[in-house]
N, C-alpha and C positions, 0 to 999 in steps of 0.2 A: 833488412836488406832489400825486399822486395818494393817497397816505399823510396827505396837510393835508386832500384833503379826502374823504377816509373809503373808498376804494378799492385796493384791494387791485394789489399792482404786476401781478398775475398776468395783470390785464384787460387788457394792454395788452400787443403782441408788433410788436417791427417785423424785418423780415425781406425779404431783398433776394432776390427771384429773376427771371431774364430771360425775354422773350417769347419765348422759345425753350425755356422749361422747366416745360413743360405739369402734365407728372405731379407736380412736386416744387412745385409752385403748389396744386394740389390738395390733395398730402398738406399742405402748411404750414397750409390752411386748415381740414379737416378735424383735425387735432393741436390747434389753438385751438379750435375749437370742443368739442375732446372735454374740453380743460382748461378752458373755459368751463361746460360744464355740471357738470361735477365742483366749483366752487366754490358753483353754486348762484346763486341769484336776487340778484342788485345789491344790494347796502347801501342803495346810493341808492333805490330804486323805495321802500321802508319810509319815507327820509324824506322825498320827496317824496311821498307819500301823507299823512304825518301833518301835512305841512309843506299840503299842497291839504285838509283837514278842516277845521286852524283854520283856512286864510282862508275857508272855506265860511262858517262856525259865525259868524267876526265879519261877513262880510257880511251873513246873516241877523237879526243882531242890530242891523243900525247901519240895514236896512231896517225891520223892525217898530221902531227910535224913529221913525224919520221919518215913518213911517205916523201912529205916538201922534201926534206934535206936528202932523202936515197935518188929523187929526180932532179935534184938539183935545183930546184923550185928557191930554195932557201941556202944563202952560204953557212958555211959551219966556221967560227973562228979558232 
């Protein structure tokens, strides 16, 4: 699933330790995140940045018609 949708398997670690296994809680989460920053910034934040532009861009744009057509600027059929 993670590969359908553009994420690399590496992001994701599941790993069982007990509430009685303090240090090796820590090292698990510290080893993820060292393999975390080693692959670098999410896939996803690029397309969900370009994916938040155009709906910016067509908001923008579906505001100034509505403006044209409420001043008249533009006829309505």
């Amino acid at each position: 699933m993670l590969d359908f949708c553009g994420v690399e398997r590496e992001r994701l670690r599941a790993s069982w330790v007990s509430s009685a296994e303090a240090p090796e809680f820590v090292e698990e989460v510290n080893s993820f995140i060292d393999a975390l920053k080693k692959l670098g910034p999410s896939p996803l934040k690029a397309k969900i940045a370009e994916k938040t532009k155009n709906t910016e861009k067509i908001e923008t744009t579906e505001k100034i018609e509505t403006e044209k057509i409420e001043t008249g600027q533009i006829g309505v059929s």
